[in-house]
C-alpha positions as CSV (number, residue, x, y, z in Angstrom):
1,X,0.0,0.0,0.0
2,X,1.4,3.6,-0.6
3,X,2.7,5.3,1.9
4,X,0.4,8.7,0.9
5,X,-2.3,6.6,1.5
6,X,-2.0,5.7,5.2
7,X,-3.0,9.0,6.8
8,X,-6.6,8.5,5.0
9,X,-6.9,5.3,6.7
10,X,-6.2,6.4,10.1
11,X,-8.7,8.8,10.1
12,X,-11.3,6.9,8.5
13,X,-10.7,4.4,11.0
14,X,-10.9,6.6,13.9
15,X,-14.2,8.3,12.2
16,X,-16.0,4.9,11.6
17,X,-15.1,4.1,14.8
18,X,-16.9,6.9,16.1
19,X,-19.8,7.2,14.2
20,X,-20.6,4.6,11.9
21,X,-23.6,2.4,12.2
22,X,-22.4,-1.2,13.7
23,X,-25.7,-2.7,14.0
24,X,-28.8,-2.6,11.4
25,X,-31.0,0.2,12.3
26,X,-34.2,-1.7,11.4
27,X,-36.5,2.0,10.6
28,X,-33.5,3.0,8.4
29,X,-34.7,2.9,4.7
30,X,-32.2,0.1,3.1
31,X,-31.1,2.6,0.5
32,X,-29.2,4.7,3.2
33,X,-27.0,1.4,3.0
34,X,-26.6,0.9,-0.4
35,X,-26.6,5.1,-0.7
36,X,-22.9,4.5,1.4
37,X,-21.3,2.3,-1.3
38,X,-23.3,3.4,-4.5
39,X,-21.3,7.1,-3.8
40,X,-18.2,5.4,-2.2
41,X,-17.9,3.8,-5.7
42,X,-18.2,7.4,-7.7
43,X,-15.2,8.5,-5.2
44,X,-12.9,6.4,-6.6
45,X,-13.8,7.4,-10.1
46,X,-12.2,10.8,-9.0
47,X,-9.0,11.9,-9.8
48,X,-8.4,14.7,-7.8
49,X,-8.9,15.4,-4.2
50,X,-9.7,12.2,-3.6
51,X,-8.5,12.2,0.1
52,X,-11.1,15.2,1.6
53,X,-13.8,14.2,-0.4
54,X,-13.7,10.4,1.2
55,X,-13.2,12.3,4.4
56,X,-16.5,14.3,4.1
57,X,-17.9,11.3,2.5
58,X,-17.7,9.9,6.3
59,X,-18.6,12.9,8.0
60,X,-21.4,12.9,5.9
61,X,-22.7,9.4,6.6
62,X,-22.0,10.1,10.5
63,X,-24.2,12.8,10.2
64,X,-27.2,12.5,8.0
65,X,-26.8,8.0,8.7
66,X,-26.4,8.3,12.3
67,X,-28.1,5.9,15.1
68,X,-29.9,9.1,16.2
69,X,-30.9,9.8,12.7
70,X,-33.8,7.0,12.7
71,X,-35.0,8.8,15.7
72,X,-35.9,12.8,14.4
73,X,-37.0,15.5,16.4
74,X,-39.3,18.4,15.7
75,X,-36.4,19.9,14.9
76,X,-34.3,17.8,12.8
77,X,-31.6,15.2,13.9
78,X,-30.0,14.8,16.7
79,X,-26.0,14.5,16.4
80,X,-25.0,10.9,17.7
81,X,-21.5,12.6,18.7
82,X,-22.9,15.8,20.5
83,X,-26.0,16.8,22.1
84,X,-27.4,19.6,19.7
85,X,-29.9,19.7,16.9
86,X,-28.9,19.0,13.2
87,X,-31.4,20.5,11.3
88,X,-32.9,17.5,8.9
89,X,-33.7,20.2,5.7
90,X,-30.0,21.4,5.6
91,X,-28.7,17.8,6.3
92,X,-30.7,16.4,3.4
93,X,-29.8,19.0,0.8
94,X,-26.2,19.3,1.7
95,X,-25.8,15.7,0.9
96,X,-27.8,16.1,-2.0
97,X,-25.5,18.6,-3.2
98,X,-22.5,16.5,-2.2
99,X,-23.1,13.9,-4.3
100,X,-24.1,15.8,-7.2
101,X,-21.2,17.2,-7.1
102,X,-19.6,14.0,-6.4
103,X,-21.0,12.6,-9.1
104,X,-20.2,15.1,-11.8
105,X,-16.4,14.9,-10.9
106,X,-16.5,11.1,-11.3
107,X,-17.5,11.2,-15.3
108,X,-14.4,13.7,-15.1
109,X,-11.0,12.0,-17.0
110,X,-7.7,12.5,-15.7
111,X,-6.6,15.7,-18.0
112,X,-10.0,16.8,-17.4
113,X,-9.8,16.8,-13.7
114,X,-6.5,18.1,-13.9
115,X,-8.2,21.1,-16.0
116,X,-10.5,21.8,-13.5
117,X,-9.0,21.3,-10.4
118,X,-9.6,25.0,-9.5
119,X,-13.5,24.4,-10.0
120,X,-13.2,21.7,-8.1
121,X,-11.4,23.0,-4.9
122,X,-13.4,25.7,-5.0
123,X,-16.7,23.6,-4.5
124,X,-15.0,21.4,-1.8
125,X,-14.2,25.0,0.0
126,X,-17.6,25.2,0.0
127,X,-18.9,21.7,1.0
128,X,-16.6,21.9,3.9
129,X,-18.0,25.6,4.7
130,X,-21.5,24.8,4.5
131,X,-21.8,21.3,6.3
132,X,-24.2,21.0,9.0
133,X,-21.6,19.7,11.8
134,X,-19.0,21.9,10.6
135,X,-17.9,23.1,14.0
136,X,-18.0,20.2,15.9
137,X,-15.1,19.7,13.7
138,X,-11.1,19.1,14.8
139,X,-8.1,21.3,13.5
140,X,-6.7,17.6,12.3
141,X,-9.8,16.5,10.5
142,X,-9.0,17.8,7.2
143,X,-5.2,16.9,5.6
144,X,-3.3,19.6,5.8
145,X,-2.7,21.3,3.0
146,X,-5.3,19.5,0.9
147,X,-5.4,21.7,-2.1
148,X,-2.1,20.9,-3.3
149,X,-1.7,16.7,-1.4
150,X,-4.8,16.6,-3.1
151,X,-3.8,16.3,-6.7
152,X,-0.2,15.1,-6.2
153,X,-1.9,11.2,-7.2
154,X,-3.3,12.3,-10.4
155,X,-0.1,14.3,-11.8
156,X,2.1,11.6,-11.0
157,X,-0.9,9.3,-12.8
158,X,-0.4,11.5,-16.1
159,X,3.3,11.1,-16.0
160,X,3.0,7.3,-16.3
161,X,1.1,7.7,-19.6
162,X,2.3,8.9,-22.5
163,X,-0.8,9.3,-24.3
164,X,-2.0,11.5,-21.0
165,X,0.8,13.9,-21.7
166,X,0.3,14.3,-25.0
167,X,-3.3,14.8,-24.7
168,X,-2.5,17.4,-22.3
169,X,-0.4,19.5,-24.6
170,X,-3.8,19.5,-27.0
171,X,-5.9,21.4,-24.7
172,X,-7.2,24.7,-25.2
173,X,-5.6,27.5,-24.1
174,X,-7.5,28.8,-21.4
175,X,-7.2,25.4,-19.8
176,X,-3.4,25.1,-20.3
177,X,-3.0,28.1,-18.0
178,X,-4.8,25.7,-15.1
179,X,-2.7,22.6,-16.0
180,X,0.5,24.8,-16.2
181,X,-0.4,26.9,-12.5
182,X,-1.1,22.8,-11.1
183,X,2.2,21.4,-12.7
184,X,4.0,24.3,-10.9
185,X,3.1,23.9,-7.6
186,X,2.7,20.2,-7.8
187,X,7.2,20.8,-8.6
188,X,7.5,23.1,-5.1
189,X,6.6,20.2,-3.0
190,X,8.8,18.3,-1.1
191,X,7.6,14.4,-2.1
192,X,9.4,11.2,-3.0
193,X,6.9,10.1,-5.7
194,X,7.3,13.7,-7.0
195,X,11.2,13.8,-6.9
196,X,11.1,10.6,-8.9
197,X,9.3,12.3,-11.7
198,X,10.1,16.0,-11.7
199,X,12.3,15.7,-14.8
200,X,9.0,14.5,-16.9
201,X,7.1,17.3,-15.0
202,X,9.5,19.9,-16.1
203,X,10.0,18.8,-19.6
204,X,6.2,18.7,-19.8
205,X,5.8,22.2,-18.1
206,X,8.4,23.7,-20.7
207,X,6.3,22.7,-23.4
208,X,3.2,23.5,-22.1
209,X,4.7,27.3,-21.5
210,X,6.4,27.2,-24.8
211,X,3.5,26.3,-26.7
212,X,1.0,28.6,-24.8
213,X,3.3,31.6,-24.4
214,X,2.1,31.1,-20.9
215,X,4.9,31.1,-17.6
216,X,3.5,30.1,-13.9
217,X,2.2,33.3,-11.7
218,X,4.9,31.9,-9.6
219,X,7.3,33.3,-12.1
220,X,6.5,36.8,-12.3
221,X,7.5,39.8,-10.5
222,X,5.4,43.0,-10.5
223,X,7.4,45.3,-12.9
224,X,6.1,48.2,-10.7
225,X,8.9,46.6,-8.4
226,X,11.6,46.5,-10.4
227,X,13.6,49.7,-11.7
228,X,16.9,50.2,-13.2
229,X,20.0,51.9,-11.7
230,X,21.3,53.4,-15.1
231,X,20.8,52.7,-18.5
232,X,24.1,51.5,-19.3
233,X,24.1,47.7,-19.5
234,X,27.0,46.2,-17.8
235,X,27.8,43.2,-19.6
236,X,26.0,42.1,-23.1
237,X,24.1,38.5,-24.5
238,X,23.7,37.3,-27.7
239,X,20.1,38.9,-27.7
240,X,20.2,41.5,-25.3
241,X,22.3,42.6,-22.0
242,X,22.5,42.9,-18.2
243,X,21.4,45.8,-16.3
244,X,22.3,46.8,-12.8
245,X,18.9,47.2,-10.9
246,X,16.8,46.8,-7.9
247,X,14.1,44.4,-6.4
248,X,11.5,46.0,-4.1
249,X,10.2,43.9,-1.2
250,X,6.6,43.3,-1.2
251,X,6.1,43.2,2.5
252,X,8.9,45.7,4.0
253,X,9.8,49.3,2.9
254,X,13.4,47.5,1.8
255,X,15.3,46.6,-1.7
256,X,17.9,44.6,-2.7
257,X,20.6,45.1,-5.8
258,X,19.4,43.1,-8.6
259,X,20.9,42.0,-11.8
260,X,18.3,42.2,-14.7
261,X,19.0,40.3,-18.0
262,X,16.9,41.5,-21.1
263,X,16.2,40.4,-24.8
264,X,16.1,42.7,-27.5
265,X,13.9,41.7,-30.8
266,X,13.8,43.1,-34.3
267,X,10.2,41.2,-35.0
268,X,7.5,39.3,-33.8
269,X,8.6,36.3,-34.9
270,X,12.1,36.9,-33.7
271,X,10.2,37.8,-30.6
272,X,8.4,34.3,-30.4
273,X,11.7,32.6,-30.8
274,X,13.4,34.1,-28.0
275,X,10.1,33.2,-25.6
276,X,10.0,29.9,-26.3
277,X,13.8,30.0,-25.4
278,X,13.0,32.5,-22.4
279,X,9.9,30.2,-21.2
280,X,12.1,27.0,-21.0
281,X,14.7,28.5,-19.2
282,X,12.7,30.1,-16.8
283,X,11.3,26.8,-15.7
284,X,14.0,25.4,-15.3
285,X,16.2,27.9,-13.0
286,X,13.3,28.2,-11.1
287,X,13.6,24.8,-9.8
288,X,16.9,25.2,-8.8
289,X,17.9,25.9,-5.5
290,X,21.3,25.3,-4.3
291,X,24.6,27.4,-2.9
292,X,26.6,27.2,-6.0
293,X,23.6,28.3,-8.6
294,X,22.9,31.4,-8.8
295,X,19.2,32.2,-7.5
296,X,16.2,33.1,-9.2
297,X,14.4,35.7,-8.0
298,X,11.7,35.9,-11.2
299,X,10.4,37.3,-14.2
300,X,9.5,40.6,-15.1
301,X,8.9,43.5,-17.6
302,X,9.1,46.9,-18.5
303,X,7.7,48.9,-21.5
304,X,10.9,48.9,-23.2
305,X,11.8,45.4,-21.9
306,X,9.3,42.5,-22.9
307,X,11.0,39.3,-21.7
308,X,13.5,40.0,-18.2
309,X,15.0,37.6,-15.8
310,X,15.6,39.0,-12.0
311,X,18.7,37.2,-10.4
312,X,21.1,38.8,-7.0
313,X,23.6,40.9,-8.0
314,X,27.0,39.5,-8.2
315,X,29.2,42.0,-6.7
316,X,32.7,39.9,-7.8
317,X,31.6,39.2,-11.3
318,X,32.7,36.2,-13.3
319,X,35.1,33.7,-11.6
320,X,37.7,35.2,-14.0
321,X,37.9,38.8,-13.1
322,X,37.4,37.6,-9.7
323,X,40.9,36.4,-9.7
324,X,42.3,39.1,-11.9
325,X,41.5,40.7,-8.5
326,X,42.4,38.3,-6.1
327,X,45.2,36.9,-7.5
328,X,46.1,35.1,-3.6
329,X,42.4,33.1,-3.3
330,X,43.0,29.5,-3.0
331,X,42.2,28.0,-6.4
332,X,41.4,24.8,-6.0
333,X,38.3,25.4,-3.3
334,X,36.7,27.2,-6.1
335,X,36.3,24.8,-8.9
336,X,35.4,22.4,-6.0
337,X,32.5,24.9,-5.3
338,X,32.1,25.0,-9.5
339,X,32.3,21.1,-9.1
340,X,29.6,21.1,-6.5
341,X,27.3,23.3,-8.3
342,X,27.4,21.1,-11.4
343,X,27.1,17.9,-9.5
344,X,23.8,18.9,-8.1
345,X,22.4,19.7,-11.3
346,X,23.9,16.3,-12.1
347,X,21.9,14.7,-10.0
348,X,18.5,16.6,-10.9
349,X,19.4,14.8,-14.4
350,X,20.0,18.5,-16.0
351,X,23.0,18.9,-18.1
352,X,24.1,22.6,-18.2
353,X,25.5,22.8,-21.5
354,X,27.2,26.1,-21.2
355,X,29.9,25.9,-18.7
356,X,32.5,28.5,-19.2
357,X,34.2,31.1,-16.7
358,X,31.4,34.0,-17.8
359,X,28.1,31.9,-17.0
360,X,30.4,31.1,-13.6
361,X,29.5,34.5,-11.0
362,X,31.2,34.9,-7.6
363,X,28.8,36.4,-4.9
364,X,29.8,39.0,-2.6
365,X,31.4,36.3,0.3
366,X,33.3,34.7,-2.8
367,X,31.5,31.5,-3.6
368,X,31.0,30.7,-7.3
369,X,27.8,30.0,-8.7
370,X,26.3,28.8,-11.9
371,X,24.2,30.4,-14.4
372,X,22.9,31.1,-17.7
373,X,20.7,27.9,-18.0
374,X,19.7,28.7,-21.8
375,X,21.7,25.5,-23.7
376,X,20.8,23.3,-20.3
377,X,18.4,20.3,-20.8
378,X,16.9,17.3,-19.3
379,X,19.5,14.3,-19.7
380,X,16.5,12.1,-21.3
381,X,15.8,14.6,-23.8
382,X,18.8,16.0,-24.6
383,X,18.6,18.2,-27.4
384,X,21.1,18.4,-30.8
385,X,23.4,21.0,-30.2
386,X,24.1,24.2,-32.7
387,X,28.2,24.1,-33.1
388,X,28.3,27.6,-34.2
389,X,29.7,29.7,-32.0
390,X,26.9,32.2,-30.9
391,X,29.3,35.0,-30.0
392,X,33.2,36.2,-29.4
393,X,35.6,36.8,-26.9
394,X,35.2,35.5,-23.7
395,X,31.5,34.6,-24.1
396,X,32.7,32.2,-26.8
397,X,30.7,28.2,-26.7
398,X,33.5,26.8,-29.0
399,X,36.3,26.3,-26.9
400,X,34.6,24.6,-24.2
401,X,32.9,22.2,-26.4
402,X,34.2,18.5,-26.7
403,X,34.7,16.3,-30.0
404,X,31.9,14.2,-30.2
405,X,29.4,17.3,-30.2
406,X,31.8,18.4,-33.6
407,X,32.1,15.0,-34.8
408,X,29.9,12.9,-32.9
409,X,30.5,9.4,-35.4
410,X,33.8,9.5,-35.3
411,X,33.7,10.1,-31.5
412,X,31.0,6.7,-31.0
413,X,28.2,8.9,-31.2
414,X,24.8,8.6,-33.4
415,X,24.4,12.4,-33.0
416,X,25.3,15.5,-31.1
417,X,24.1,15.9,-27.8
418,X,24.3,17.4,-24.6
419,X,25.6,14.7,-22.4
420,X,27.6,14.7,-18.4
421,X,30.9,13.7,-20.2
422,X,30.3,16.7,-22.2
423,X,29.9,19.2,-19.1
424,X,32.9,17.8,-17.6
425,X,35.2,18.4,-20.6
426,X,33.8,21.8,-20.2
427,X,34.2,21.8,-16.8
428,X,38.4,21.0,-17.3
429,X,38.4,24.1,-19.9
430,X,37.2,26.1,-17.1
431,X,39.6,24.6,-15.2
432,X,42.3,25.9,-17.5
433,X,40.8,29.5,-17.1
434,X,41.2,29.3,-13.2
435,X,44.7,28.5,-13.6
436,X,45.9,30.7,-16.3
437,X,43.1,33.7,-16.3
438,X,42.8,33.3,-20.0
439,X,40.7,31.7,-22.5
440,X,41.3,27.6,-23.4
441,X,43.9,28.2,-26.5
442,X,43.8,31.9,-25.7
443,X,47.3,31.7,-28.3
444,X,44.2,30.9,-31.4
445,X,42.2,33.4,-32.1
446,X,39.4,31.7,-34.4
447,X,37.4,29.5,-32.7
448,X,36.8,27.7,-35.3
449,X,40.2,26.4,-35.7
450,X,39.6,25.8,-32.1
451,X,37.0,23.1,-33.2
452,X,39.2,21.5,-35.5
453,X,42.1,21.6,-33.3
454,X,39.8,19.4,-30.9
455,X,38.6,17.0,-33.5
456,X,42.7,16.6,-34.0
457,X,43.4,15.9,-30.3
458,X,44.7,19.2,-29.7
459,X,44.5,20.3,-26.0
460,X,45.4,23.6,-24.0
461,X,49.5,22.5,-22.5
462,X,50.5,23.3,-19.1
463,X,52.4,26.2,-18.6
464,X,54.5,27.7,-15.6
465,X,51.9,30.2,-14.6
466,X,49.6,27.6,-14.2
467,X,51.8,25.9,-11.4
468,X,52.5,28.8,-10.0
469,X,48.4,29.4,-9.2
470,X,48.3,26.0,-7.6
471,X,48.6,23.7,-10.6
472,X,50.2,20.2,-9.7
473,X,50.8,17.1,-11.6
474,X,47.6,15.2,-9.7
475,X,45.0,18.2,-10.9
476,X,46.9,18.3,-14.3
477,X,46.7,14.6,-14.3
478,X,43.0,15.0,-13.5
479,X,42.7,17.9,-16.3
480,X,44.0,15.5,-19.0
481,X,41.2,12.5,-17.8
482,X,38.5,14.9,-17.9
483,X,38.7,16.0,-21.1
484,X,40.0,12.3,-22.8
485,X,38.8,12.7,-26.5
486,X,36.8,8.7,-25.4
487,X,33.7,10.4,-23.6
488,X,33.3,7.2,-21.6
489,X,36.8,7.5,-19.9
490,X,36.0,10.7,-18.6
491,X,35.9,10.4,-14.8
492,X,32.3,10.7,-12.9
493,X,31.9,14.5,-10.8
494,X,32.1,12.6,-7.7
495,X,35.4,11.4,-8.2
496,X,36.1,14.6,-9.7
497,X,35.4,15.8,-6.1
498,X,37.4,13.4,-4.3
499,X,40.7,13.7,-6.4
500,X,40.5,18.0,-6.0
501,X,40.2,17.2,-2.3
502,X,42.6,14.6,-2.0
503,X,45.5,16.9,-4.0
504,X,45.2,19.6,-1.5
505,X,46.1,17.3,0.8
């Protein structure tokens, strides 16, 4: 039996104990009886909230099927767990209404149900509102936090299914926005059945808010709390730039330093492209929540600014000019902190797909963090990489890339794609730019002879500055393993982690 399932159990036990009828009640009309399993059946045909309906399924039946209730007064029922009145006209019609309802929700299917959940909770509010015996009621009588327990059975039921998930991303539009607001919540909660699926949730919620130009109210900041502090970006994207702003607080008179990063578009089309792009990312930073990934703070807009994410500012910058201006900080601990960072996304199944010293910020105590989650992806669906290089200098993807996303057959690869042995080539290029403050074969300038260099079996060399930064033969040796032109030879990020340790030793 499932673990989620036990809590219903012990209450319905300790209800039926309470108030169920243990002997016949002989001037009882037999369809009371056959009433209790005839709507008992139609509760299990529900998908959602399955748990609080059951639940006022047997506060109902201890109320309007009570001993006592073969036995009215002038005034209606008397409660068999209390000595007041329950007026018979109200108990009547609220049941009536109950199962109705009840009813209804059973010829509902899974996406359906899912669609409507809102509906649904919002009737249930009132059930529980309006039932006769209401305040007789205990603070532990309803689950807490129904509203979202409620539907965690029937998202992880649409998961299993295929054909459910594709029906879902066929719904009309209006509807998508309810699916999309109960896929993002159902993501927040702390659940093993959950955590074994939120890769498929995600993936699923990307499309949904790609295809419906729709992101979770979760997401979004009011943009009448957000302002810029100048004009003049401070660092600049493929499709736009970062902005130094700040972040109001909705609840004290208080802001906090902001970094803003905004898309620029020449057309609506354009415009569509970067949202899609904008949408999937967004889902899936907000889900991560960890000391060496930079956190997201939300989405918002402004009338020149369609599409902006909200992130803390970094006072140290990239991990780079970081050094550049604290050329004594212990080298090692930080790409063990860069290490960490990507072995939690590691084990969330996300590749990052980007990993280079500029999408690597140091806070203001000095910890590195990831970002720029734009090229990330679910391991299961990784996605066919573009090997041009978006743009130059520093920002460059080239040079971090490994061979088999150039190459990919000649490398044992079907196809390019986005793989862990791929972010941990990556991650010994970044590796090289800790130790020598410089791009990975900084002496070429073209990154595309960079890419064919790599196909070769060219690799950055060691140099003296390197050593002199903290370089030795066991993190050089280490270097050399992690980006070994056989992917599979590449060593895991936990042993990554253990070997950094072990050579400061």
């Amino acid at each position: 039996m499932a673990p989620a399932a036990l809590p219903l159990l012990k209450i319905l036990r300790r209800k039926i104990v309470r108030t169920t009828i243990t002997e016949p009640i002989p001037s009882a009309p037999y369809y009371w009886f056959e009433e209790r399993s005839v709507l008992g059946e139609m509760i299990r045909r529900v998908y959602v909230y399955k748990e609080v309906i059951s639940i006022l399924h047997t506060f109902s039946l201890s109320s309007t099927f009570s001993v006592d209730a073969s036995k009215p007064s002038l005034m209606g029922y008397k409660s068999s767990n209390h000595d007041d009145v329950v007026p018979r006209r109200g108990v009547h019609r609220w049941y009536e209404e109950f199962r109705n309802a009840v009813e209804k929700w059973s010829r509902l299917d899974l996406v359906q149900s899912l669609a409507s959940h809102h509906d649904i909770a919002k009737e249930i509010r009132g059930f529980i509102r309006r039932h006769p015996t209401r305040h007789h009621w205990g603070a532990s009588d309803l689950p807490h936090n129904w509203e979202t327990s409620g539907i965690i059975p029937a998202v992880v039921t649409l998961m299993k299914s295929s054909d459910n998930v594709e029906k879902v991303m066929h719904i009309e539009a209006t509807t998508a926005e309810s699916v999309i607001e109960i896929l993002d919540k159902v993501l927040d909660v702390q659940n093993e059945y959950i955590d074994r699926i939120a890769s498929s949730i995600q993936h699923t919620l990307q499309r949904l808010c790609r295809k419906f130009a729709y992101l979770p109210s979760s997401c979004h900041l009011a943009p009448s709390r957000v302002r810029f502090l100048g004009r003049e970006r401070v660092a600049s994207t493929s499709f736009g730039g970062v902005w130094r702003g700040e972040l109001a607080s909705e609840s004290e008179p208080s802001t906090m330093t902001v970094a803003l990063k905004g898309f620029y578009f020449q057309n609506r089309e354009e415009l569509e492209n970067i949202r899609k792009q904008f949408y999937r990312e967004a889902i899936l930073w907000k889900q991560l929540h960890h000391t060496n990934i930079v956190p997201f703070l939300g989405v918002s807009a402004t009338d020149t600014m369609e599409l902006m994410f909200v992130s803390p500012w970094m006072d140290n910058g990239d991990i780079v000019s970081y050094l550049e201006k604290h050329p004594e900080v212990e080298r090692v601990s930080k790409i063990m902190n860069i290490v960490d960072g990507l072995s939690y996304l590691h084990t969330r199944n996300i590749i990052h797909g980007d990993l280079k010293s500029a999408n690597i910020l140091v806070n203001r105590v000095g910890v590195p963090c990831l970002a720029d989650f734009g090229l990330s992806t679910v391991i299961y669906n990784a996605d066919t990489v573009n090997i041009t290089s978006r743009t130059t200098g520093r920002a460059g993807t080239l040079r971090w890339m490994a061979p088999e996303l150039f190459d990919p057959e000649r490398f044992g690869r079907d196809h390019a794609y986005l793989a862990h042995e791929t972010d941990v080539y990556a991650l010994a290029m970044v590796m090289v730019e800790v130790f020598t403050l410089n791009l990975p074969f900084a002496e070429v300038k073209r990154d595309q002879a960079v890419q064919y260099m790599v196909v070769q079996g060219k690799r950055p060399s060691r140099t003296p500055e390197m050593d002199s930064y903290g370089l030795n033969d066991g993190i050089w040796k280490l270097m050399t393993e992690c980006w070994d032109a056989d992917y599979s030879r590449r060593p895991a990020l936990p042993d990554v982690h253990t070997r950094l340790l072990m050579s400061t030793v």
